[in-house]
FILO-648245 format. One record per residue (C-alpha): x, y, z; residue in one letter. Coordinates in steps of 0.5 Angstrom, whole numbers, plus 500, padded with zeros to 3 digits. Example, Ala and Ser with C-alpha at 12.3 -4.5 7.8 and 13.67 -1.06 7.14 Angstrom:
% residues 2
 east north  up code
  525   491 516    A
  527   498 514    S
//
This chain:
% residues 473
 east north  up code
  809   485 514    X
  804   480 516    X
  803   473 513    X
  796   476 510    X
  799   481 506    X
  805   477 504    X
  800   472 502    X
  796   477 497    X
  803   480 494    X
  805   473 493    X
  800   474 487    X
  803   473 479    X
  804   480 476    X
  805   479 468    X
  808   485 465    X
  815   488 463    X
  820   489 469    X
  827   492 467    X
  833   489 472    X
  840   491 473    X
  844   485 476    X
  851   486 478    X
  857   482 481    X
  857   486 488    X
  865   489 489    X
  867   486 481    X
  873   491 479    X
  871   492 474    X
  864   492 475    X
  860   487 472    X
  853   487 470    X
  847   486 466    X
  841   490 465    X
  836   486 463    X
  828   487 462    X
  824   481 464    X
  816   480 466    X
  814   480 472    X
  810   474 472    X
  817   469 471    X
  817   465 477    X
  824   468 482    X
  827   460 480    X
  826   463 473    X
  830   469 475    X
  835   463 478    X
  836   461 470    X
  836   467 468    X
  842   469 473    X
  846   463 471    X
  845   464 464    X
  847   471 464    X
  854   470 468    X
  855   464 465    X
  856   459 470    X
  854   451 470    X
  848   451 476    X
  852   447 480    X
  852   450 487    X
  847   452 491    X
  843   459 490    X
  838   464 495    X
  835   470 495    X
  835   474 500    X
  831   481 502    X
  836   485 508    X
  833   491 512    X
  840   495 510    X
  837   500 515    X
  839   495 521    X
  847   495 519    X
  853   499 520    X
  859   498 517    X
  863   501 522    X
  860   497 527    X
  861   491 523    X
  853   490 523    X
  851   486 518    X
  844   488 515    X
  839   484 518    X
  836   478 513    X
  828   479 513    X
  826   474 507    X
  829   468 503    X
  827   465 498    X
  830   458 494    X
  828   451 492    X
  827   445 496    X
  830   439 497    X
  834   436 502    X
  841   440 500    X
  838   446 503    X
  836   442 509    X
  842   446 513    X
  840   452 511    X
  835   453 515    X
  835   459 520    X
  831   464 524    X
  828   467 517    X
  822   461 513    X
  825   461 506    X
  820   461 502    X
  819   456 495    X
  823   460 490    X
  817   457 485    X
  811   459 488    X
  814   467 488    X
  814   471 482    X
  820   477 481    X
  814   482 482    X
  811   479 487    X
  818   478 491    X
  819   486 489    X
  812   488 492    X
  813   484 499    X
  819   488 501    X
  817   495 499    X
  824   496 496    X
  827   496 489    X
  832   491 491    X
  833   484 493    X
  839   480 492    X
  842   474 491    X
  848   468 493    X
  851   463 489    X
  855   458 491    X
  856   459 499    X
  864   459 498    X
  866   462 493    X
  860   467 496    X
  858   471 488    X
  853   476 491    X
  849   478 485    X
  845   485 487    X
  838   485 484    X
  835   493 482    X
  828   493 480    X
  830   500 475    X
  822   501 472    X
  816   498 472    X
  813   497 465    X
  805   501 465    X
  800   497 464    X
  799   501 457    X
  805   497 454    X
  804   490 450    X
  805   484 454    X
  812   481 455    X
  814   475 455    X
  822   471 457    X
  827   475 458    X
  831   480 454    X
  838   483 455    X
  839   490 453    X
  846   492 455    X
  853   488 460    X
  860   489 460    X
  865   483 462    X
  863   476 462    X
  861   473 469    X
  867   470 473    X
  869   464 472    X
  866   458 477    X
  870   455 482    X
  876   461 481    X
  875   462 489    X
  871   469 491    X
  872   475 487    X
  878   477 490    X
  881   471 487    X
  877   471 480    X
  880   479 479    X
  887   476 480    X
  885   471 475    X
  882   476 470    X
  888   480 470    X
  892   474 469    X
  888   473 462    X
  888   479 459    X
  896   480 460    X
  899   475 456    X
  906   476 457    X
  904   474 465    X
  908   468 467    X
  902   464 469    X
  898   467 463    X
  899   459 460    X
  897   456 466    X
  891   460 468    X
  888   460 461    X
  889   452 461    X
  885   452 467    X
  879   457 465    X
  878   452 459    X
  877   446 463    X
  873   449 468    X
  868   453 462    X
  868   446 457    X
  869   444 451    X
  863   448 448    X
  865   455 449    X
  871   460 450    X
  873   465 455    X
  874   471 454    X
  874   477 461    X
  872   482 457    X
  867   479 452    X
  860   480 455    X
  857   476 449    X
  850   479 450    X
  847   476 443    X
  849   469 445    X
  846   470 452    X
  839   472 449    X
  840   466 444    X
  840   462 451    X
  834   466 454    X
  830   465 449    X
  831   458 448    X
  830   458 455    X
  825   462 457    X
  821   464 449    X
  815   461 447    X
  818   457 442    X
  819   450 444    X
  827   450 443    X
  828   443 441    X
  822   442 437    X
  827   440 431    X
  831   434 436    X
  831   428 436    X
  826   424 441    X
  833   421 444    X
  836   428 445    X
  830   431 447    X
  830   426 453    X
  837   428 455    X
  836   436 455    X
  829   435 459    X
  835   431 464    X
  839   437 464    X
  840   443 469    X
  836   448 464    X
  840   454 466    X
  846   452 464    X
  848   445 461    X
  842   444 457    X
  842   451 454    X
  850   451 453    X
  849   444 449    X
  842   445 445    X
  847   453 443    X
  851   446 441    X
  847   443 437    X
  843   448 433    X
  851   452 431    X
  852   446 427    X
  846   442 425    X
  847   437 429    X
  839   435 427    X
  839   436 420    X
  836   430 417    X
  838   429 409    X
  835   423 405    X
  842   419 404    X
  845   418 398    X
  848   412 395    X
  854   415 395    X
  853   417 403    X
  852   411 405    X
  857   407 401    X
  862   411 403    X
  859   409 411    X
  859   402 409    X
  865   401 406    X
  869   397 411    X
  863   393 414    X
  860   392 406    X
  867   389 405    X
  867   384 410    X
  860   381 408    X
  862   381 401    X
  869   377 403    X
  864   372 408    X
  860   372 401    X
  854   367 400    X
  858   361 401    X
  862   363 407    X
  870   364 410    X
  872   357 412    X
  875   359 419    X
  882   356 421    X
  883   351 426    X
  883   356 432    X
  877   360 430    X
  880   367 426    X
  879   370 419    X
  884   366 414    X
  891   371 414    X
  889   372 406    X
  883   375 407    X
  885   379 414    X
  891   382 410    X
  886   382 404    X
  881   386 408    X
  886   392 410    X
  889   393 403    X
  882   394 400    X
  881   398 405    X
  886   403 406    X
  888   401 413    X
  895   398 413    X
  899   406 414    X
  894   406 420    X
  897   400 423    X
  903   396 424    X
  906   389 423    X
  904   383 418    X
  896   385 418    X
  895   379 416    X
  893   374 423    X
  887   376 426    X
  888   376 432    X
  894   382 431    X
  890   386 427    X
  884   390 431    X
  882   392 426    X
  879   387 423    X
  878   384 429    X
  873   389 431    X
  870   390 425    X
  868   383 425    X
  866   384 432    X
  862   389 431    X
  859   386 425    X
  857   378 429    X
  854   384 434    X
  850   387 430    X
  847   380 428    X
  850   380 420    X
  855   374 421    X
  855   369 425    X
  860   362 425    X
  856   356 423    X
  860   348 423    X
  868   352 423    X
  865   358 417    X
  864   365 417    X
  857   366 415    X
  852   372 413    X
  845   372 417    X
  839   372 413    X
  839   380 414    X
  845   380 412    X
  845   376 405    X
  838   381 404    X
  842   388 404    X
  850   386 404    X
  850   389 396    X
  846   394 397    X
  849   401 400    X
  844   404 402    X
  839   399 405    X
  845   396 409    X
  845   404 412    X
  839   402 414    X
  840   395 417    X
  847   398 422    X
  843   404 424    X
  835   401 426    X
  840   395 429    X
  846   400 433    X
  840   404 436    X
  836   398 439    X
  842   395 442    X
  842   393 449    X
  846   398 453    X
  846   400 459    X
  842   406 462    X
  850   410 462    X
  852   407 456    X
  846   410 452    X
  847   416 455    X
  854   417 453    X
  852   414 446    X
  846   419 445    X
  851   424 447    X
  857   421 442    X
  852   421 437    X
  851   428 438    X
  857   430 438    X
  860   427 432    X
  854   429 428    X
  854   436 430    X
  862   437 429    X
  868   435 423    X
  873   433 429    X
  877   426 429    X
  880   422 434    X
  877   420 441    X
  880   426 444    X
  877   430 441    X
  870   428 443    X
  871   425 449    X
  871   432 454    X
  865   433 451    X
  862   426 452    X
  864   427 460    X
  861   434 461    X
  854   431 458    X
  855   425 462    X
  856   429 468    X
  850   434 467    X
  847   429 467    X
  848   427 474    X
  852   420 473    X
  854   417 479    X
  857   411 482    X
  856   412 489    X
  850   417 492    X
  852   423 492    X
  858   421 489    X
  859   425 482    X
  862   419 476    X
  869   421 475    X
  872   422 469    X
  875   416 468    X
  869   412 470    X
  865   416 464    X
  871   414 459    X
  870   406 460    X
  862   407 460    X
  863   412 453    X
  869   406 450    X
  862   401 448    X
  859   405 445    X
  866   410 441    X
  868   402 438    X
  861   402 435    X
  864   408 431    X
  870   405 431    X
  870   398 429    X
  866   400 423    X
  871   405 420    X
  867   411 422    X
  871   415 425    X
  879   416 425    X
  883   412 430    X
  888   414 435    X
  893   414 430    X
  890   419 426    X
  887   424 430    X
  888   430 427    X
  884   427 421    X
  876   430 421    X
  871   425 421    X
  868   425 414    X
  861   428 412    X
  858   421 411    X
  859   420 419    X
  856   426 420    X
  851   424 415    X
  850   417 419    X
  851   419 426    X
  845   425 425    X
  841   419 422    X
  842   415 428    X
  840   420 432    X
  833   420 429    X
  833   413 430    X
  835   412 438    X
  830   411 443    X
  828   417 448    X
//
């Protein structure tokens, strides 16, 4: 084939092609038949692929055309690769070989079909665990039809094999020990599987989930703008993140449980958020707290401060000493931090902010959310409390437990990373999460570790969405 035919079969063609993939040697067989246009981009395809099989986009990828003609399997003669296809960049630099490969963006799905003369090309995912998907060109829409645009899945058995599970050999023992739960390792293998897939969906072998895959195809690939409803910040995080897996898996996130949804807060809501921060200033007053020799909130108003607020079953001792009961501690902290107090000739004093709007629920709602989303942070920590407010905004769960596995994923799609080329480890992304988790958690906002059980109350929810909307992207 010459380079000038390749050149002219390089060209887009935009119509319906229907495509069956398939995981080469999966017993059972585990496929997709997909219908897609044409003029999609074969890095397209690439998200399509991922998406479909439900892996993370963490490994690398190819596509490949080989000449089966030149092979034999008794011989051991493998076919002889005539075209590749993949992306740029220095993580493919040692990959080069006899065979150019092609940019997998300057080629469209039909073009790449057209080039080889056959209805078949193929594609490897992770170069060790080796998932060799094969790519069947089933029908080529006629030019009769209606144009069609994105993706769509038609039909699929079994969901794709789990990422990292070792080969598909090593995959089929672990889908054998999912689907019998009597197994002695069934335990141990499940636990595996949810951390490997993440906190935002289940694994089920069995379940292709075709209607949540066309969700994230057409979120991926539709004409809509997906995040038309996001907030700027959360916008921003998305763009930041690998579209074919974790920018679909969290947007599907977000969108299953209102995460953008913005009511005009009631005095209600923003009382019930401002109790423990409006009972400070209102115990500070427009006279101010004389503070004792060493600085702290008298013992009084500490243990007066926990009874009016619920918090004394939630801790432990007197709750009377400043210095022993961190939960006033942070609140203050929290509440100097945000500009609403500060210490004048050995008193505690309201700011001129603060003396405006302390009475005043919802104008405080305010103040805390304009003055949290413009606090200086670092670029890691403003991440991971965009990612925070998210989840806290999206779901009704308590505890730091609960949302730091998702805070860590986030911040691991999102590339974090304290050396080059040397990914943030997960206790790494927990001390960069612990500022912006104690901003909820001095303020009352969401449940301590002794009370992780509890739900994070609507209010919070109603409180993290408004933040949201208000963090800069």
């Amino acid at each position: 084939m010459t380079d000038e035919t390749l050149a002219a079969d390089r060209l887009f063609r935009s119509h319906r092609l229907r495509l069956a993939i398939s995981i080469l040697d999966s017993e059972p067989a585990i496929w997709r038949v997909l219908d897609v246009d044409g003029g999609l981009t074969l890095g397209q395809l690439h998200q399509v692929i991922q998406l479909s099989f439900g892996w993370n986009d963490v490994h690398l990828h190819e596509f490949a055309w080989f000449d089966f003609s030149t092979a034999n399997a008794e011989l051991g003669i493998a076919p002889d690769m005539k075209l590749r296809w993949g992306p740029t960049g220095n993580d493919y630099a040692d990959l080069d070989g006899p065979v150019e490969r092609f940019d997998e963006n300057d080629w469209s799905i039909d073009a790449a079909f057209v080039a080889t003369g056959h209805t078949q090309i193929d594609y490897i995912y992770d170069f060790g665990d080796a998932w060799h998907v094969v790519i069947e060109l089933v029908e080529r829409g006629d030019d009769h039809e209606a144009p069609f645009a994105g993706a769509v899945a038609l039909d699929g058995r079994f969901a794709g094999p789990v990422e990292d599970s070792g080969g598909i050999e090593s995959f089929s023992e672990l889908a054998s020990v999912l689907r019998d739960p009597g197994h002695e390792n069934h335990e141990e293998a499940a636990s595996w599987v949810k951390w490997v897939v993440g906190p935002m969906r289940s694994y089920d072998p069995d379940d292709a989930d075709l209607a949540a895959l066309n969700a994230k195809l057409a979120a991926a690939l539709g004409p809509d703008d997906p995040d038309r409803d996001a907030p700027p910040a959360v916008r921003a995080l998305f763009d930041r993140m690998p579209p074919a897996a974790a920018a679909a898996e969290w947007r599907a996130y977000a969108q299953r449980y209102g995460a953008f949804a913005l009511d005009e807060v009631d005095t209600a809501t923003a009382t019930a958020a401002m109790a423990p921060l409006q009972a400070l200033l209102e115990a500070v007053g427009a006279e101010g707290i004389q503070l004792t020799g060493a600085g702290w909130l008298p013992p009084s108003v500490v243990h007066g401060l926990m009874v009016e607020l619920g918090w004394l079953e939630d801790w432990f001792g007197a709750s009377n000493r400043e210095q022993n009961t961190v939960p006033i501690a942070e609140l203050r902290e929290v509440a100097h931090r945000l500009g609403l107090v500060r210490k004048y000739r050995g008193k505690l004093v309201l700011t001129p902010a603060a003396r405006a709007v302390f009475d005043d629920p919802p104008r405080l709602w305010d103040v805390v959310v304009d003055r949290i989303a413009s606090l200086k942070l670092s670029d890691a920590e403003r991440d991971a409390l965009a990612l925070l407010t998210l989840t806290i905004a999206a779901d009704s769960h308590g505890g730091v437990n609960a949302h730091a596995p998702l805070v860590v994923r986030g911040m691991s799609a999102l590339g974090w990373s304290v050396d080059p080329g040397e990914a943030m480890l997960e206790f790494e992304i927990y001390r960069v999460m612990s500022t912006p988790w104690r901003l909820f958690d001095s303020l009352g906002l969401v449940p301590r570790l002794s009370m992780v059980e509890r739900e994070v109350p609507a209010h919070t929810r109603a409180f993290a969405r408004a933040l949201l909307a208000k963090l800069p992207a």
